[in-house]
Residue, then its C-alpha position, 0 to 999 in steps of 0.5 A: x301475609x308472610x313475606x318470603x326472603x331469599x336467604x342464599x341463591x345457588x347455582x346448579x347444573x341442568x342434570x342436578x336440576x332433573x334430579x331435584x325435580x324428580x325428588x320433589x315428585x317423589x317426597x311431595x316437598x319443595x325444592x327449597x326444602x329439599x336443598x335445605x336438608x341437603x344443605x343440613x347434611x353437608x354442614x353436618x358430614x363436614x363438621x364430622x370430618x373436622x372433629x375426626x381431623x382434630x381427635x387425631x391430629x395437633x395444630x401448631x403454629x410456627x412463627 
């Protein structure tokens, strides 16, 4: 028997709540599932926005 492990707990507001419950309907997925992807998409949207700072711009550091 497979043994579940909570890796990370989140806080969420009541109304994001509602939405995730309706997207759970919607996508037959669980909600773990669905932060997951959210989760993914944050990371990956982020990341995005750090290689397009770092295309245009130079870090120096001044001592």
């Amino acid at each position: 028997m497979k043994k579940k492990v909570i890796i990370k707990t989140i806080r969420l507001r009541k109304a994001d709540l509602e939405r995730l419950e309706r997207l759970k309907q919607l996508t037959g997925k669980s909600l773990s599932e669905i932060v997951r992807e959210a989760v993914k998409k944050y990371h990956r949207q982020k990341e995005r926005e750090e290689r397009k700072i770092r295309k245009h711009y130079i870090e120096i550091e001044i001592e």
